[in-house]
VMD Tcl script that draws the C-alpha trace (Angstrom):
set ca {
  {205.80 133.15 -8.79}
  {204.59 132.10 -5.12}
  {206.82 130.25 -3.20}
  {210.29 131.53 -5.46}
  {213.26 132.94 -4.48}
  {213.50 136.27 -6.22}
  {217.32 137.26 -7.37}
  {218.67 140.19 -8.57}
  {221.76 140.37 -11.03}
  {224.45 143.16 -10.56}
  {226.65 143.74 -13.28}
  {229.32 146.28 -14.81}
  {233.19 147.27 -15.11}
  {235.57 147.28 -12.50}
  {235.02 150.26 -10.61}
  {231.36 151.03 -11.25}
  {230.61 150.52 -8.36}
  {229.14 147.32 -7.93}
  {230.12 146.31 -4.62}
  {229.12 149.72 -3.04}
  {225.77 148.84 -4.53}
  {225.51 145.89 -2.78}
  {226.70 147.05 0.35}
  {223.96 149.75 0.38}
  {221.08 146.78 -0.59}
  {222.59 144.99 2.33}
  {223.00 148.29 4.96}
  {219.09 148.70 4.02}
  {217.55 145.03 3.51}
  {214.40 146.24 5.33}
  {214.30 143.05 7.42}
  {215.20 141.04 4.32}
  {217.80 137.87 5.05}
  {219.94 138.26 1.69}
  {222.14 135.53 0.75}
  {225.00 137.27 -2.07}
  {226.69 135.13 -4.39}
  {230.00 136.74 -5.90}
  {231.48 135.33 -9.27}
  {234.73 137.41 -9.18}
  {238.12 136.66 -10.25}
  {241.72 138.22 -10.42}
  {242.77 139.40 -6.82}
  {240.70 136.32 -5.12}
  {238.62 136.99 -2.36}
  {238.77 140.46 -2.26}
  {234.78 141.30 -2.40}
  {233.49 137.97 -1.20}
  {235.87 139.35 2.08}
  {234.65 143.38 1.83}
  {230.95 142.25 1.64}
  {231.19 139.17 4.42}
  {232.75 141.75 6.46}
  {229.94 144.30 6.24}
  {228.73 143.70 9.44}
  {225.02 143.43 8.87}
  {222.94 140.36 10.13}
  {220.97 140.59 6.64}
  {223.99 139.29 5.09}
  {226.14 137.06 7.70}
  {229.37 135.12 6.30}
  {227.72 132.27 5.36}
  {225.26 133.95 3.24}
  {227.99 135.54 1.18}
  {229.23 132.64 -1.93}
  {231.76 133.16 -3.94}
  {232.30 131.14 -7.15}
  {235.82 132.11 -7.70}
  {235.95 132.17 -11.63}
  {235.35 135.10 -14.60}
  {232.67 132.64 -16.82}
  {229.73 131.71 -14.61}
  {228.13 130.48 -17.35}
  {230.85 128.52 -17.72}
  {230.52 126.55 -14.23}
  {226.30 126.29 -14.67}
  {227.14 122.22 -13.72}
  {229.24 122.26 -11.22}
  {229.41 125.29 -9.35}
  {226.23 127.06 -9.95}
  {223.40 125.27 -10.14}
  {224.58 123.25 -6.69}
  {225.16 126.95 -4.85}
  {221.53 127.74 -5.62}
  {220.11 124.39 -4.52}
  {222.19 124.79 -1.44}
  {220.08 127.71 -0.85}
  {217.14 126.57 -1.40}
  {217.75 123.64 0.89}
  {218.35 126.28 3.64}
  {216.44 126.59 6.22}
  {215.32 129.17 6.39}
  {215.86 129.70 3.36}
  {216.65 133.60 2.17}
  {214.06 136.23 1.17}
  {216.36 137.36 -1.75}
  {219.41 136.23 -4.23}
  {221.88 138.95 -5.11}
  {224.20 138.08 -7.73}
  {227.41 140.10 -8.40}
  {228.75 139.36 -11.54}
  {232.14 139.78 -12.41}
  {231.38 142.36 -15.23}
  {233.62 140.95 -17.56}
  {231.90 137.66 -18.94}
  {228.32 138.41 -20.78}
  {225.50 138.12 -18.86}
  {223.08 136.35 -21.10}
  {224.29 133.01 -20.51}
  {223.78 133.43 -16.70}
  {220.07 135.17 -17.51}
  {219.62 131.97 -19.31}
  {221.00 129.56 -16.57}
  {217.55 130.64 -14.25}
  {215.65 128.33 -16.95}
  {217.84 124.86 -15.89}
  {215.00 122.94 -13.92}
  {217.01 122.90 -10.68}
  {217.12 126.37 -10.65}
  {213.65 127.26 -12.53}
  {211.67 125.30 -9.79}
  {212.65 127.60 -7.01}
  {214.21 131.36 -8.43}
  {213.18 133.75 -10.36}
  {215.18 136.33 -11.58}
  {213.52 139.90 -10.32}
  {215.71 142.05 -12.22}
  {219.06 142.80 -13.93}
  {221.32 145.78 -13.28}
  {223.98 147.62 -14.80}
  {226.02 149.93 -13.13}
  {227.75 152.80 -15.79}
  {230.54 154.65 -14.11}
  {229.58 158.27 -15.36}
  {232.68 160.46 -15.25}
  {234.24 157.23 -17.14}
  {231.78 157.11 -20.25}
  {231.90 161.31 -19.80}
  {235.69 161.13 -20.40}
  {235.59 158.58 -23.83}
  {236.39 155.25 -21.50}
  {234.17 152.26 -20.20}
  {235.56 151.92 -16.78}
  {238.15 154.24 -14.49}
  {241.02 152.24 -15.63}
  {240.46 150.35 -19.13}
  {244.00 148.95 -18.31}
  {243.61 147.23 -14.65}
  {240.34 145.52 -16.35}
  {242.17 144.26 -19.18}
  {244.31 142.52 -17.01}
  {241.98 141.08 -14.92}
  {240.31 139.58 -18.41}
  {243.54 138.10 -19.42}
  {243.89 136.52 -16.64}
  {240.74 134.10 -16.57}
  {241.06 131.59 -19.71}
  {237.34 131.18 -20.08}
  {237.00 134.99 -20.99}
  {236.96 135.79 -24.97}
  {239.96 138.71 -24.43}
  {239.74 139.48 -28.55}
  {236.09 141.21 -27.66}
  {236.33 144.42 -27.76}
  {234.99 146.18 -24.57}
  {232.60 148.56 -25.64}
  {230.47 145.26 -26.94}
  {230.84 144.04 -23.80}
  {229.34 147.58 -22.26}
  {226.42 147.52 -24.73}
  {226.17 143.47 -23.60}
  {225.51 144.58 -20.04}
  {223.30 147.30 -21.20}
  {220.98 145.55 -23.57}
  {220.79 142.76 -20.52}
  {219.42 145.54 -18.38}
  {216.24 145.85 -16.83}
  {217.50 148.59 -14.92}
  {220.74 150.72 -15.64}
  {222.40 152.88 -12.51}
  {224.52 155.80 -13.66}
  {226.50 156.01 -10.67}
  {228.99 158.73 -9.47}
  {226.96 161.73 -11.16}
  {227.78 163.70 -8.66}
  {231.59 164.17 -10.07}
  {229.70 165.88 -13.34}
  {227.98 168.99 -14.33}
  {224.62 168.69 -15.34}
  {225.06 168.55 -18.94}
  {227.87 165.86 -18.70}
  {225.45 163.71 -16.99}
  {222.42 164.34 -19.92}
  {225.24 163.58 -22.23}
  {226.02 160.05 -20.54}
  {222.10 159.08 -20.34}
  {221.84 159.98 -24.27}
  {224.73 157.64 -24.70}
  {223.71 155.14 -22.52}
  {219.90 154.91 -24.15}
  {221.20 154.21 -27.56}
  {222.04 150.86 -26.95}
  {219.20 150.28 -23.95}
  {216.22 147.96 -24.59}
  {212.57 149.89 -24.74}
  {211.36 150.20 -21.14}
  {214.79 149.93 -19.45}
  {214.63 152.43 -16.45}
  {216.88 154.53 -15.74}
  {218.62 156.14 -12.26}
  {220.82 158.18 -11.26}
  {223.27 157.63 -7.91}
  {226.06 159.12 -6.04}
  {228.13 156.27 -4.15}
  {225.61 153.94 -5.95}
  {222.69 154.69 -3.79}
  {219.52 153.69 -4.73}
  {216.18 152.88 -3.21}
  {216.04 149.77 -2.46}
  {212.22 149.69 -3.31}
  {213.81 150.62 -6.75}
  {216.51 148.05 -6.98}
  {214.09 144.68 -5.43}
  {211.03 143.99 -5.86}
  {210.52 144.13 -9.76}
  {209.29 141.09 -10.41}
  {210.40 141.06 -14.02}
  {210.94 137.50 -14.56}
  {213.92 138.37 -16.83}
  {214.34 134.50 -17.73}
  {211.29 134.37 -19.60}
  {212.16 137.83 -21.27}
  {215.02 136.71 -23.44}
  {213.99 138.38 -26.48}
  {215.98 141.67 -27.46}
  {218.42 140.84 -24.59}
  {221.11 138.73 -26.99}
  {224.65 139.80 -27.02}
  {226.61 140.85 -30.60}
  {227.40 137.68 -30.68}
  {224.61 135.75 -30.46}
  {222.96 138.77 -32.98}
  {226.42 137.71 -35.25}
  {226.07 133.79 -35.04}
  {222.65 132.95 -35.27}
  {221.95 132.97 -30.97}
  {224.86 130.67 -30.51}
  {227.21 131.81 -27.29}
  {230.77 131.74 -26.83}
  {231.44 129.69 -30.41}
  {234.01 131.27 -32.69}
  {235.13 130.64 -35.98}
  {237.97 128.14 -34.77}
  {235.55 125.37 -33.13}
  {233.12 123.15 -34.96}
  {230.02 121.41 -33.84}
  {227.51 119.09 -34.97}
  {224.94 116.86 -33.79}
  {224.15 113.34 -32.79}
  {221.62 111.59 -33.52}
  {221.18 107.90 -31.44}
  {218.67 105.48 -30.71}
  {218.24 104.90 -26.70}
  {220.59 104.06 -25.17}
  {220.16 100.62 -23.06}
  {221.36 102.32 -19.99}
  {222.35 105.76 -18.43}
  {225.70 104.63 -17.35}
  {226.95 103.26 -20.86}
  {225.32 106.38 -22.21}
  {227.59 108.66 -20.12}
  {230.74 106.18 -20.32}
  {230.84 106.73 -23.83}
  {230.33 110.39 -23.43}
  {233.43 110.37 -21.22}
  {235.35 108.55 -23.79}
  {234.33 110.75 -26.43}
  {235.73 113.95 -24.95}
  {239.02 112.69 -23.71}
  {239.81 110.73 -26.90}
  {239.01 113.85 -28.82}
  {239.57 116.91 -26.64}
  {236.04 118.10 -27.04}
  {234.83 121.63 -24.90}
  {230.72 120.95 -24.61}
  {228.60 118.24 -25.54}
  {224.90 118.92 -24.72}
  {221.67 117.54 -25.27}
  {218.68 115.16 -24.69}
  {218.86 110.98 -24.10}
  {216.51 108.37 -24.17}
  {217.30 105.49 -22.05}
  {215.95 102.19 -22.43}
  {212.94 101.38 -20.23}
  {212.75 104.60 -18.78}
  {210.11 106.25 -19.43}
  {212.08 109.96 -18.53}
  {214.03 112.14 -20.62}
  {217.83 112.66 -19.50}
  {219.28 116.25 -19.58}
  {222.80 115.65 -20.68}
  {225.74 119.08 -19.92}
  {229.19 118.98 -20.22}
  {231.82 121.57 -20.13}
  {235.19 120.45 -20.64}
  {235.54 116.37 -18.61}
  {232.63 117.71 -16.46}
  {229.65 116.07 -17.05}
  {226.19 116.75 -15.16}
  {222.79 114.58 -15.93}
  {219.43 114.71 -14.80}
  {215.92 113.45 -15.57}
  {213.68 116.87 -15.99}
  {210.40 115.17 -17.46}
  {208.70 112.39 -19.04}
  {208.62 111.74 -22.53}
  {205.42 113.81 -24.22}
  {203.10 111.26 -26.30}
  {203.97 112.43 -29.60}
  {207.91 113.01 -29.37}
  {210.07 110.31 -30.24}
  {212.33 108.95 -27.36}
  {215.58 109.39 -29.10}
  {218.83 110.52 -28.04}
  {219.86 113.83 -29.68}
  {223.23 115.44 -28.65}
  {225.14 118.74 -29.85}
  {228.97 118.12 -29.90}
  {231.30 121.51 -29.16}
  {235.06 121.25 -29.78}
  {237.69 122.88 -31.71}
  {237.92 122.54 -35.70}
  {238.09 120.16 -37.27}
  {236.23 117.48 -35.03}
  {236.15 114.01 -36.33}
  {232.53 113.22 -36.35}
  {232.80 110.07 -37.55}
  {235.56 108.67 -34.83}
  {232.93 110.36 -32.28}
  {229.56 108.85 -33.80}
  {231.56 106.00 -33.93}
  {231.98 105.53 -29.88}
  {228.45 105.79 -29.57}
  {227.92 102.80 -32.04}
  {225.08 103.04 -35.11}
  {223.63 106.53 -34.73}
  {223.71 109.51 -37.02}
  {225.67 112.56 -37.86}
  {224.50 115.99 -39.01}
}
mol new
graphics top color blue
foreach p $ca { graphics top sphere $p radius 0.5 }
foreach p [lrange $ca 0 end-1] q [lrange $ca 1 end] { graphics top cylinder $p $q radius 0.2 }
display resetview
């Protein structure tokens, strides 16, 4: 992994602690420059402003980003993926990526953003990390106060507020490569025993586990695990992926199917009619791989919502067929016919 960027995800409930975390990381970077992005939502601001105001030169203003919505995963084209080629355009550029999540969203989809080839190329993801606020799961809840978090889920659209949030605890936990059990210090010994079992049940094999008061840990124990969680997917999926087959953020009330097209004789017309296609029928993701005429590249094609981002990640291997092959997202029922049919002669499955 010579030359990459090494990041660290932090994730769990409001009030785990997750902030304090990263202030400590910060307060003891060992010489590290640490550039933080924040994906937070609700009261705006709020720890983008604690953490930029920390007063460390590890962590200056300008290191701290903060992608002001609940769904990273949602923003991978627009929002994401140019933050962390910002950064790696930086010179110099920072010895380490921390990554507070905002709890609330799952954090597979952002485990699986690290493999997009802008960010591949140049991060690595050294490690996941749940916080578990103990005297919370010790007292039958998932946070400090289920209520304030269930607001702050209703009030970012891209969240799924029907899941119930002890999937989403046992989410962050099967992410983990490390799981924090932080404010042990408000329980008795057996209380905290009692937490761990409850905590391992739904844990991976080999996730590590520590214990902190005011979320202090070693930083040798928090960076520098060179897990390369990105290529570690397996075991990590969500109940809902487990429930639909590996397929994230899909319910029952959207459809999908695929496109099959010939190459298309330019990149332009190829994305004009993808335009067309989701404003004249309302359609929430269309992803996949083009062929365009005379090139000899294959084009990356990503859309959420009107946003659409393209790229050209690699040539065409000798034996594949350079075809155009695109998955279309939208709510039920989708008229795959009308859409085909803005593409001109292609197929539909």
């Amino acid at each position: 992994m010579a030359g990459k960027i090494p990041a660290t995800i932090i994730t769990g409930f409001l009030g785990a602690g997750k902030t304090t975390l990263v202030r400590h990381v910060i307060a003891n970077a060992d010489g590290r420059r640490i550039a933080l992005i924040v994906n937070e939502f609700g009261d705006i601001g709020v720890d983008g402003e604690l953490l930029s105001d920390c007063g460390d030169a590890a962590c200056g203003g300008d290191d701290v980003i903060e992608l002001a919505n609940g769904c990273i995963c949602c923003t991978v084209a627009d929002e994401f993926i140019p933050t962390m080629q910002a950064l790696l355009a930086r010179d110099p550029r920072p010895d380490h990526i921390i990554i507070e999540t905002s709890g609330l969203a799952l954090p597979q989809p952002l485990v699986r953003a690290f493999n997009w080839p802008q960010i591949r190329a140049g991060v690595n993801i050294d490690g996941i990390v749940t916080l578990v606020d103990a005297p919370a799961l010790a007292g039958g809840r998932f946070a400090s106060d289920e209520k304030r978090v269930n607001v702050q889920r209703q009030r970012d659209d891209m969240l799924d507020h029907e899941t119930p949030l002890g999937e989403l605890f046992e989410d962050q936990l099967v992410c983990a490569d490390l799981v924090v059990i932080n404010k042990t210090d408000l329980l008795q010994g057996p209380e905290v025993e009692r937490v761990e079992d409850q905590v391992r049940h739904h844990m991976r094999a080999g996730t590590r586990i520590v214990r902190a008061s005011m979320a202090k840990v070693d930083v040798a124990v928090l960076l520098g695990m060179n897990m390369e969680s990105q290529d570690d997917l397996e075991g990590r999926q969500s109940h809902h992926e487990r429930d639909h087959d590996g397929d994230l953020h899909e319910h029952d009330d959207f459809d999908s199917f695929s496109l099959e097209l010939p190459p298309a004789p330019s990149r332009d017309a190829l994305l004009a009619s993808i335009e067309k296609a989701i404003i004249e029928h309302d359609i929430l993701r269309l992803k996949g791989f083009a062929a365009i005429s005379g090139t000899p590249a294959r084009l990356v094609i990503q859309a959420v919502g009107p946003r659409i981002n393209s790229w050209f990640d690699r040539e065409w291997a000798g034996d594949e067929k350079a075809a155009t092959s695109l998955v279309v997202i939208g709510q039920s029922p989708l008229d795959k016919q009308a859409i085909a049919g803005i593409f001109g002669p292609g197929g539909v499955s």
